[in-house]
Structures are given as structure tokens and as C-alpha cells.
VOZAPA-977699 format. One line per field, with one value per residue (C-alpha): residue number from 0; residue in three letters; x, y, z. Coordinates in pm, whole numbers. Example, Ala and Ser with C-alpha at 12.3 -4.5 7.8 and 13.67 -1.06 7.14 Angstrom:
BEGIN
num	(0 1)
residuo	(ala ser)
px	(1230 1367)
py	(-450 -106)
pz	(780 714)
//
This chain:
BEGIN
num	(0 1 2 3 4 5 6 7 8 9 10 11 12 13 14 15 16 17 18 19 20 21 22 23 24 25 26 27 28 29 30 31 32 33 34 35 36 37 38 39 40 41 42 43 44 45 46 47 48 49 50 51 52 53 54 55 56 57 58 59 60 61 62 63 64 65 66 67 68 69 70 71 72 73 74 75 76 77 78 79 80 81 82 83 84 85 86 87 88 89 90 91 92 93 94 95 96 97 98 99 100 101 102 103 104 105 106 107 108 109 110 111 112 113 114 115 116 117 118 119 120 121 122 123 124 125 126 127 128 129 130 131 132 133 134 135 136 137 138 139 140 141 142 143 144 145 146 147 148 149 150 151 152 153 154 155 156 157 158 159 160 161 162 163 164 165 166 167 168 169 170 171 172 173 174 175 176 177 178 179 180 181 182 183 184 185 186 187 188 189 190 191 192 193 194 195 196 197 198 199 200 201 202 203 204 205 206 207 208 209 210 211 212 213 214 215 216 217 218 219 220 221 222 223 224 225 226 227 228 229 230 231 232 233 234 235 236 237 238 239 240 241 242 243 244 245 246 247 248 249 250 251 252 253 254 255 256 257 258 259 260 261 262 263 264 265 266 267 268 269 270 271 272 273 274 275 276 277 278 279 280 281 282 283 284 285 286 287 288 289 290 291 292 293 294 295 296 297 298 299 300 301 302 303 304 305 306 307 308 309 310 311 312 313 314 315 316 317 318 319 320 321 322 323 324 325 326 327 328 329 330 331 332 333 334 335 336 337 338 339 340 341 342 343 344 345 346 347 348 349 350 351 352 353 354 355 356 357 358 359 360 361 362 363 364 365 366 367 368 369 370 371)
residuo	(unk unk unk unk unk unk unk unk unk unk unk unk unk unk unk unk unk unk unk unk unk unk unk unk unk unk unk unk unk unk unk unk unk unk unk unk unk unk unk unk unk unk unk unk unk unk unk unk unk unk unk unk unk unk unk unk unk unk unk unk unk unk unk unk unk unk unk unk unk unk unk unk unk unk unk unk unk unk unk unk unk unk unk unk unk unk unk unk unk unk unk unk unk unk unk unk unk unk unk unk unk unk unk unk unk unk unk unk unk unk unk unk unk unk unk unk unk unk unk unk unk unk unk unk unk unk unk unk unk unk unk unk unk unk unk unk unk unk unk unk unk unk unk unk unk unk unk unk unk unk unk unk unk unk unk unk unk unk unk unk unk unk unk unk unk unk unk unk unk unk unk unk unk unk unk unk unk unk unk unk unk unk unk unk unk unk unk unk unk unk unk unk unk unk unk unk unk unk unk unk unk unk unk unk unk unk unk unk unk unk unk unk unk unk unk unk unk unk unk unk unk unk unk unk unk unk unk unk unk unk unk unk unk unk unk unk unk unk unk unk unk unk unk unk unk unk unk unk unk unk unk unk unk unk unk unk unk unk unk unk unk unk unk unk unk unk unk unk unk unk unk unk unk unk unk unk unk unk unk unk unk unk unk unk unk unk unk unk unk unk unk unk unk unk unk unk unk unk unk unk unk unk unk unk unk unk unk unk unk unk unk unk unk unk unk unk unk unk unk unk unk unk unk unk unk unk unk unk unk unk unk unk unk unk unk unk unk unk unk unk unk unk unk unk unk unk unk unk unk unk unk unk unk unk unk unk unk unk unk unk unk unk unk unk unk unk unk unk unk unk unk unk)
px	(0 249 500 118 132 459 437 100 330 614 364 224 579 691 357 407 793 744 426 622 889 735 469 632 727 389 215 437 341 -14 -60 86 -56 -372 -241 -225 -558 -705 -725 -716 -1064 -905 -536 -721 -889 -578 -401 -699 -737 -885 -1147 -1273 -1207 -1518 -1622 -1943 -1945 -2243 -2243 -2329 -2666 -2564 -2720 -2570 -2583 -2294 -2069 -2126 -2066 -1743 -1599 -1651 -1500 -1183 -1143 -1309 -1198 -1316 -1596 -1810 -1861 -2085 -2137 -2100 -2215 -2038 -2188 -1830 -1681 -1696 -1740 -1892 -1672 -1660 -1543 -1352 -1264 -988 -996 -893 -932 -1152 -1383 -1117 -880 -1165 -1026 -1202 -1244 -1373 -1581 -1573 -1936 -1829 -1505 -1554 -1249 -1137 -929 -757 -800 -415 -374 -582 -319 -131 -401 -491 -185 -189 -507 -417 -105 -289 -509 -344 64 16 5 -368 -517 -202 -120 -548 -466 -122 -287 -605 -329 -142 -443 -550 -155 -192 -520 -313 0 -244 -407 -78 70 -247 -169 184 146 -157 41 137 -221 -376 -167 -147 -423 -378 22 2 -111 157 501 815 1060 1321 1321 1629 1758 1545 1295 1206 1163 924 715 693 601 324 156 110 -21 -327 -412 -452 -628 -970 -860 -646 -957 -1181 -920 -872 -1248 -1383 -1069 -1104 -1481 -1342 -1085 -1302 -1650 -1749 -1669 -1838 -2150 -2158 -2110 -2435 -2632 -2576 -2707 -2990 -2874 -2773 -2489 -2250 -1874 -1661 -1808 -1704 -1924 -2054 -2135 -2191 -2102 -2486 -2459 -2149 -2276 -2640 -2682 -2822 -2959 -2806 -3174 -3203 -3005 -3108 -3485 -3365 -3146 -3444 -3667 -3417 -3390 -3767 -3767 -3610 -3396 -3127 -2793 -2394 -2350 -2481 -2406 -2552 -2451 -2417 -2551 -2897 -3121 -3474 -3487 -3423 -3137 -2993 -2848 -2714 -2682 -2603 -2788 -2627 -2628 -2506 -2339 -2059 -1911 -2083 -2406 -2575 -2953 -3045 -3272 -3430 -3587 -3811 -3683 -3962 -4280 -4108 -4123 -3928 -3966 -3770 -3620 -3396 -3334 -3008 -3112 -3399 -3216 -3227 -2891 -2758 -2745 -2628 -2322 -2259 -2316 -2056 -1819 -1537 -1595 -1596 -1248 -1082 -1225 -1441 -1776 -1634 -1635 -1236 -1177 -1193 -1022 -744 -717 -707 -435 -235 -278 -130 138 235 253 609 677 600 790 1119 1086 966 1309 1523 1382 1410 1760 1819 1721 1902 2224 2171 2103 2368 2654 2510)
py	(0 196 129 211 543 656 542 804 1044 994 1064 1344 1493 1389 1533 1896 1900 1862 2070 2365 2310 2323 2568 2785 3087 3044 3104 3399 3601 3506 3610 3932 4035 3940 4197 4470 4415 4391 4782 4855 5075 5287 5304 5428 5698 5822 5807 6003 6361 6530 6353 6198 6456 6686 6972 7197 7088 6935 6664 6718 6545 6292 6057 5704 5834 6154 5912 5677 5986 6116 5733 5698 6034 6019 5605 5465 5141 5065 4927 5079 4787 4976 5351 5404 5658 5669 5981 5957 6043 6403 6290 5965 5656 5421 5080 5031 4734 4799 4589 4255 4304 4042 4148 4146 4360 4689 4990 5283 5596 5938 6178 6497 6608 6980 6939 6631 6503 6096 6063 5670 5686 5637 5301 5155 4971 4906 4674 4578 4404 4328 4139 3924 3825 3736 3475 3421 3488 3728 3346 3319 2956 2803 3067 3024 2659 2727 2945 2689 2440 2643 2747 2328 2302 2554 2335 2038 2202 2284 1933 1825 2059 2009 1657 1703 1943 1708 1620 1928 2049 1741 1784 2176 2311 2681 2665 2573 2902 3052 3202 3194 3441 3338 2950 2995 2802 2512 2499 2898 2865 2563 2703 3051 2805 2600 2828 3107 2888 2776 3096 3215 2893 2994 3283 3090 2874 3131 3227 2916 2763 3146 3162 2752 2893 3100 2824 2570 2529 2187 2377 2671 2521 2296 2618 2733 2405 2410 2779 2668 2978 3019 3305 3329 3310 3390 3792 3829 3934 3620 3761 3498 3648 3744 3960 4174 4286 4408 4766 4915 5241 5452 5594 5173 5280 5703 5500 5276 5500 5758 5492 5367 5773 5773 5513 5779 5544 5682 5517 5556 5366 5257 5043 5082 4741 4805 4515 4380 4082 4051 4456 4407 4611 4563 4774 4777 4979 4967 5130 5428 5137 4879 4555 4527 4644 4319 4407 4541 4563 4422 4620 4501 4739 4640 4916 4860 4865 5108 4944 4824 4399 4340 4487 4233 4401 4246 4187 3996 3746 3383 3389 3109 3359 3655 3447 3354 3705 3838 3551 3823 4022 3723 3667 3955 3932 4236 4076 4059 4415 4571 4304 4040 4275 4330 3983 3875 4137 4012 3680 3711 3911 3661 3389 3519 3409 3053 3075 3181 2912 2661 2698 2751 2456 2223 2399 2294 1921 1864 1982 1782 1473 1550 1571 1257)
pz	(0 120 -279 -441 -238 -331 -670 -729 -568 -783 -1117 -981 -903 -1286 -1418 -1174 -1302 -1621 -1712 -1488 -1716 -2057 -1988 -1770 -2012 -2162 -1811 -1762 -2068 -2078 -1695 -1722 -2038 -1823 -1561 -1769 -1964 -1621 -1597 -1987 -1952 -1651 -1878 -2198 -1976 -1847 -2188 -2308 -2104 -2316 -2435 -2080 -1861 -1647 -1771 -1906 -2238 -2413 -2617 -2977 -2999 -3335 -3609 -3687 -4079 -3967 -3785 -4078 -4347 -4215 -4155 -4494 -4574 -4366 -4397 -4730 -4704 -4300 -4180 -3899 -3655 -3416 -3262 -2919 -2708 -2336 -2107 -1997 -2330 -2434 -2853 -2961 -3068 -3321 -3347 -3728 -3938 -4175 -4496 -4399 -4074 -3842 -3579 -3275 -3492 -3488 -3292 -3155 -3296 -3193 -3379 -3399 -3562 -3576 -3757 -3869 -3711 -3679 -3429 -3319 -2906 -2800 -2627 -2894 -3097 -2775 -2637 -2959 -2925 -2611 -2652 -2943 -2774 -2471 -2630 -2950 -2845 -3187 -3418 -3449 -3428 -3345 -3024 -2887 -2894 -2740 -2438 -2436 -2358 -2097 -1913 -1873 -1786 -1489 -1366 -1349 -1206 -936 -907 -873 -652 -384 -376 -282 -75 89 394 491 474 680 943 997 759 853 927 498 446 625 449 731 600 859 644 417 87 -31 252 185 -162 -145 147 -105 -379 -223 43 -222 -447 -148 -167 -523 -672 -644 -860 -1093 -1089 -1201 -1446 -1635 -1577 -1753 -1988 -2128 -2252 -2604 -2633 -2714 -2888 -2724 -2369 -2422 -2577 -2275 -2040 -2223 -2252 -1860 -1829 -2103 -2360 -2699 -2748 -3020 -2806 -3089 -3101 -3431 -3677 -3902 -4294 -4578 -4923 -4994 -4681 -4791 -5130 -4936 -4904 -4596 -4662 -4339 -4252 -4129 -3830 -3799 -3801 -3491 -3291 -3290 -3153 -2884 -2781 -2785 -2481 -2278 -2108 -1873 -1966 -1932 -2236 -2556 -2852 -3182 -3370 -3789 -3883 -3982 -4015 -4083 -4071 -3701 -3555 -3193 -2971 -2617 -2268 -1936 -1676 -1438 -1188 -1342 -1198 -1428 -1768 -1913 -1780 -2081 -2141 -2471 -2747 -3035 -3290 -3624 -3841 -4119 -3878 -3672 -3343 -3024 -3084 -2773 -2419 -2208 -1899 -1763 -1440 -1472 -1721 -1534 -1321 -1570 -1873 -1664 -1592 -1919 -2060 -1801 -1843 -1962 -1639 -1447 -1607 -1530 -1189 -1240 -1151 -814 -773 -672 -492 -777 -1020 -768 -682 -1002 -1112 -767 -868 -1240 -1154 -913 -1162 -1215 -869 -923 -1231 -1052 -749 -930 -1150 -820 -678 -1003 -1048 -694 -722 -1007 -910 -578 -778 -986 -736 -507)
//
């Protein structure tokens, strides 16, 4: 019993060594491009004074058709995704396609109605970046599958490093959660190592269980068969070649945006989307009071009868598709509130940490094996 014992032991030290050592640069970069796209709307603010910052000025009231119009004027060749209209933001924005571009390439612009200005917010191509090399190391299918792969190593380096660590925490539970900084050497590094690691697995749990659901289809459709919904994951914008060469005249979304205004719904933010089906354009908002950046209210509009079809009010979705609809906040730990975000930014800039021990100490076992 005892040879059976040590012999699971032994496999799940091979399995922690060896995943640590093959997927420990691709943990590094992933989590701390996750640290810094943890705060990306706060870092765009910042980076963009003058268009975010307090003052008396009104917003010019606008039409989908000008922001179209002057798009088309300054950029021929892009593609309006959708308008946007933050409270917070002094001009309204526009997210644009360049030719060639897919849907996770769009940046946003602002528009300037009375001078008919385009202007690229700065930080834009920055976390554009950013972004694609967080869940695609910049190599498209290859780097998702890369990530998806690192994300189910980190589960199992945790599985793994539980069960090792197992004795420890049967005999002194809280003592595991405990860091001695007067340990030196060997004994330091793995105490670091192991009790820092009890206390950031619910987060890395909530990182990799939330992360795993744009890596793969059969995972995410069973998130959503679970929650009993039906959401495209991908969010990029699916055209057959019919749908290209269609024309929609721009009074299609002047005609919806004046009926959405009509509602007289208070908002901080809204989202025209530019694309139509069935004569049926959709928009988003979130309320004043909104839960989360994810938390948007959905709209439906019949453009050729005139009339609202639909109004999802985000709160009163069944708690299954409210998760699923905020499984990017839940991510970066936002759904949590500050704490979440916080913890989760702690947490991934920490993964360097287990990076660094985990070397010493496999640095420091080998050359102990090695002069034996």
C-alpha cells in the first residue's frame, strides 16, 4: 500500500515538473498580459485627457448616418462595426474594421461632428496588441490553442501541486497558508512556492475555468447548454457572401437610434450594432447602476414597422445567462467588484513568482542529484 502510495506520488511529481517546465514561459506572458488588460478601460482613460475629462461641455446630440458619413470620408476602405455613445466620453466613438481586418482587430475611434475630425484613441493599438497576444501569443489559431493548452496546464499544475502538498495540509491546515521568511535556501523557496499557491487557486480557478470557454466550442457550448442559452462566443461578426454585397440604406439605423432615444432610457453607455437581419437592428446599454461592464440591457428594434420587438433588462435574465453574458468580467475578476479585479491582477502578476521558485527549486534538485 504503502510502494502504491509513493508510486501516485512519484507521477504526480513527474507530471508537476514537467508541465512547470514546458509551460512555464507560456504562463508567464499570458498572466501578465492578463495583468495589464485587467485595468485597460481605466489606462485608456488616463491616456486620453482630453477627451474623458469633467467639464461643461455638451455633447453634440448625433445621427448614426454623420458618424457613418465622415468614416466613410476620412477612412473609405473601414468598416463601422458599431457607434457608441459613453456619457463619460466628451465625442462619440466608433469601433472600425480595416480591410482585412476580423472582428477582434476593430479599434475605436472618436468623432468629432463639428469638424468632422477621426481621431484613433491612444492606447488603442497598444491593447490591440496586447489582446491578441494574450489569447493568441500574436500566431492566431495556433497561439489560442497554445494558451487553451497552458491554461488546462496551470489546472493540473495545481491538481498536482495540492496533492503534494496534501500532507502538509492534513496535518497543519492553517500553518500551509503561512510564508516563514526566517526558512532559508530550499525549505524557503518551497514554502513561497506551495503556500502562495493555497491561496490564489480559487482565482487561478476562475481564471482558467472562464478563460477555457473562447478556447473551445465543445466547452463553451456545454457552459451554455448548462445555463440553457444560446450566445455566439466567438463575437465576431458572421457575414456569408450574400450579406457583404447588401446595401443598408443609413436611414435603417437614424430609423432605430431615434426609436431607442424615444424610450427615454437613462444610460452611461450605448451600442448601436451596424448590422442587420430581418430589418431588425440591436443595440445595447447599461444602466447608471449597473453591476458590471458586461451588464448590458439588450434592445431590439423592427426598423420597417417602426417598433421596439424586444427589451432584455439584464437583471432579470435567469442567473444562468447573466453568468454567461458576463463571463469576460468574471475573467478579469471584475464581476467581483475591486476586490476580484485586484485579486485577479495580484494573482497574475504573481505567476512570475511561481515561475522563478519553481526553476530555483528544479535547479536545486538537479544539481543535488547530480553531485550525489
Amino acid at each position: 500500500m504503502s510502494m502504491n502510495r509513493n508510486s501516485i506520488r512519484k507521477i504526480f511529481f513527474q507530471v508537476h515538473w514537467y508541465l512547470g517546465i514546458f509551460f512555464s514561459l507560456f504562463l508567464f506572458v499570458v498572466a501578465l498580459s492578463g495583468a495589464v488588460l485587467s485595468f485597460e478601460k481605466e489606462i485608456k482613460t488616463a491616456l486620453n485627457p482630453a477627451l474623458y475629462q469633467k467639464n461643461d461641455t455638451k455633447k453634440v446630440q448625433f445621427l448614426p448616418s454623420d458618424i457613418i458619413k465622415i468614416v466613410k470620408q476620412k477612412e473609405p476602405l473601414a468598416r463601422v462595426r458599431m457607434i457608441i455613445d459613453d456619457k463619460k466620453s466628451l465625442l462619440p466613438l466608433a469601433s472600425l474594421m480595416q480591410k482585412g481586418e476580423k472582428g477582434h482587430e476593430a479599434m475605436l475611434y472618436s468623432i468629432n461632428l463639428n469638424t468632422s475630425e477621426l481621431t484613433l484613441l491612444k492606447g488603442e493599438r497598444m491593447f490591440r496588441f496586447m489582446n491578441d497576444f494574450h489569447r493568441r501569443l500574436l500566431t492566431g489559431h495556433i497561439g489560442s490553442q497554445i494558451v487553451a493548452l497552458t491554461s488546462i496546464s496551470l489546472l493540473l499544475l495545481m491538481i498536482s501541486g495540492v496533492y503534494l502538498y496534501w500532507g502538509r495540509l492534513k496535518r497543519r491546515f492553517f500553518n500551509s497558508f503561512k510564508i516563514n521568511f526566517h526558512k532559508k535556501g530550499r525549505a524557503f523557496l518551497y514554502q513561497l512556492h506551495s503556500a502562495l499557491g493555497m491561496w490564489l487557486i480559487p482565482w487561478y480557478l476562475i481564471i482558467i475555468l472562464s478563460g477555457l470557454y473562447w478556447s473551445y466550442a465543445w466547452y463553451g457550448n456545454m457552459i451554455q447548454s448548462f445555463a440553457n442559452v444560446n450566445i455566439p462566443i466567438s463575437g465576431k461578426m458572421m457575414r456569408s457572401k450574400k450579406m457583404k454585397k447588401m446595401k443598408i440604406p443609413l436611414s435603417t439605423y437614424d430609423v432605430a437610434w431615434k426609436i431607442f432615444n424615444a424610450q427615454n432610457i437613462v444610460y452611461k453607455k450605448a451600442i448601436l450594432k451596424l448590422s442587420v437581419k430581418n430589418k431588425i437592428v440591436n443595440l445595447s446599454y447599461l444602466n447608471k447602476d449597473s453591476m458590471h461592464s458586461d451588464a448590458y440591457n439588450l434592445i431590439s428594434i423592427d426598423t420597417q414597422k417602426r417598433k421596439l420587438v424586444s427589451h432584455k433588462n439584464f437583471n432579470k435574465l435567469p442567473i444562468g445567462e447573466q453568468i454567461v453574458r458576463s463571463m469576460s468580467t468574471i475573467h478579469s475578476g471584475e464581476f467581483f467588484g475591486w476586490f476580484g479585479r485586484i485579486s485577479i491582477f495580484i494573482g497574475s502578476i504573481l505567476m512570475s513568482i511561481f515561475v522563478i521558485t519553481g526553476w530555483m527549486l528544479y535547479l536545486s534538485r538537479r544539481k543535488k542529484v547530480l553531485n550525489k
